[in-house]
C-alpha positions in Angstrom: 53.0 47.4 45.0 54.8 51.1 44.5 57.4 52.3 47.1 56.8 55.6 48.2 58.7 58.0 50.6 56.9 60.5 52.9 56.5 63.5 50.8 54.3 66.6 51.1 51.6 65.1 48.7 50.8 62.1 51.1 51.9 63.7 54.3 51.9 62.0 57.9 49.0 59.6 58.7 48.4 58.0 62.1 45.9 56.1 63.3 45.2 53.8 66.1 44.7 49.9 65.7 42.8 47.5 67.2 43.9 43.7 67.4 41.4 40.8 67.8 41.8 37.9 68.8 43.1 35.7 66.1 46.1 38.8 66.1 44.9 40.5 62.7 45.1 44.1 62.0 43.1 46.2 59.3 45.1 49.3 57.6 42.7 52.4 56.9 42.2 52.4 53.2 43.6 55.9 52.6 46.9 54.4 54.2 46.5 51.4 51.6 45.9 53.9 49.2 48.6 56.4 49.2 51.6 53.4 49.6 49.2 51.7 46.5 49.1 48.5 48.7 46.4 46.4 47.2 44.6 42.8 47.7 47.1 40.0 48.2 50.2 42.2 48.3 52.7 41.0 50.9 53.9 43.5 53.7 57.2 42.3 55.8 56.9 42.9 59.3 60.0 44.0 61.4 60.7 44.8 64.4 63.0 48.1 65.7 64.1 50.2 68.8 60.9 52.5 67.7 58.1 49.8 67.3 56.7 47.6 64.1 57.7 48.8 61.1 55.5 47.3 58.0 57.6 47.2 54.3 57.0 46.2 51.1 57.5 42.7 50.5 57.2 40.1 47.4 57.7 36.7 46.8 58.9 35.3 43.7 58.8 31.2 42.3 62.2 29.4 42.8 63.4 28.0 39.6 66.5 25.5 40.5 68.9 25.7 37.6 70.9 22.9 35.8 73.7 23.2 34.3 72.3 22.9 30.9 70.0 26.0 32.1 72.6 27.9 33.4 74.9 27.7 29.7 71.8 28.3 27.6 70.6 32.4 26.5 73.7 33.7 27.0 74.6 32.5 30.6 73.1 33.0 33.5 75.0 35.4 34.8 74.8 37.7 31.8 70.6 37.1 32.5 71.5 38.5 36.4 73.3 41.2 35.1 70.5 42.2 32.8 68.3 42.2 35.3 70.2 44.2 38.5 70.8 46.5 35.4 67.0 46.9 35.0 65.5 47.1 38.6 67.2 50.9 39.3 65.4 52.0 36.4 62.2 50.4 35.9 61.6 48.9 39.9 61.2 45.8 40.7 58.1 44.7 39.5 58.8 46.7 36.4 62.1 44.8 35.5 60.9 41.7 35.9 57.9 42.5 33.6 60.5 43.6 31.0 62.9 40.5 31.3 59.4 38.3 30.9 59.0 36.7 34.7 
């Protein structure tokens, strides 16, 4: 999934939802499309003083560490620096791709 701000080039959508029953609600594809939300991504619902506001979300294994894990490659706080180094540049998804998740 890409994060995107409003911008000129995708402009302001609206469009009106309908809920069924079992509470699910269908995005317009050109919405999926300009926020490059695909199949299986994860969206974090939240609520605020203006509505529902729908985010970016992702979920990621849990790996608990021992302590042998956490003294082997350097540490693993040099690993976390590394990587919070990375995610500015390269995004997310991008910077773990690069450190090899």
């Amino acid at each position: 999934m890409q994060f995107f701000c409003i911008s000129e080039k995708i402009g302001f959508m609206k469009a009106t939802l309908s809920i069924p029953g079992r509470g699910l609600i269908a995005l317009p594809a050109k919405m999926r499309e300009a926020f490059g939300i695909r199949p299986q991504d994860n969206l974090i619902a939240e609520t605020t003083l203006e509505g529902v506001l729908l985010r970016p979300g992702m979920s990621v294994p849990i790996e608990i560490y021992s302590e042998e894990r956490i003294g082997c490659n350097g540490g693993f706080a040099a690993q976390v620096g590394r990587l919070r180094r990375a995610i500015p540049t390269l995004g997310f998804r991008g910077a773990l791709s690069w450190y090899g998740a």
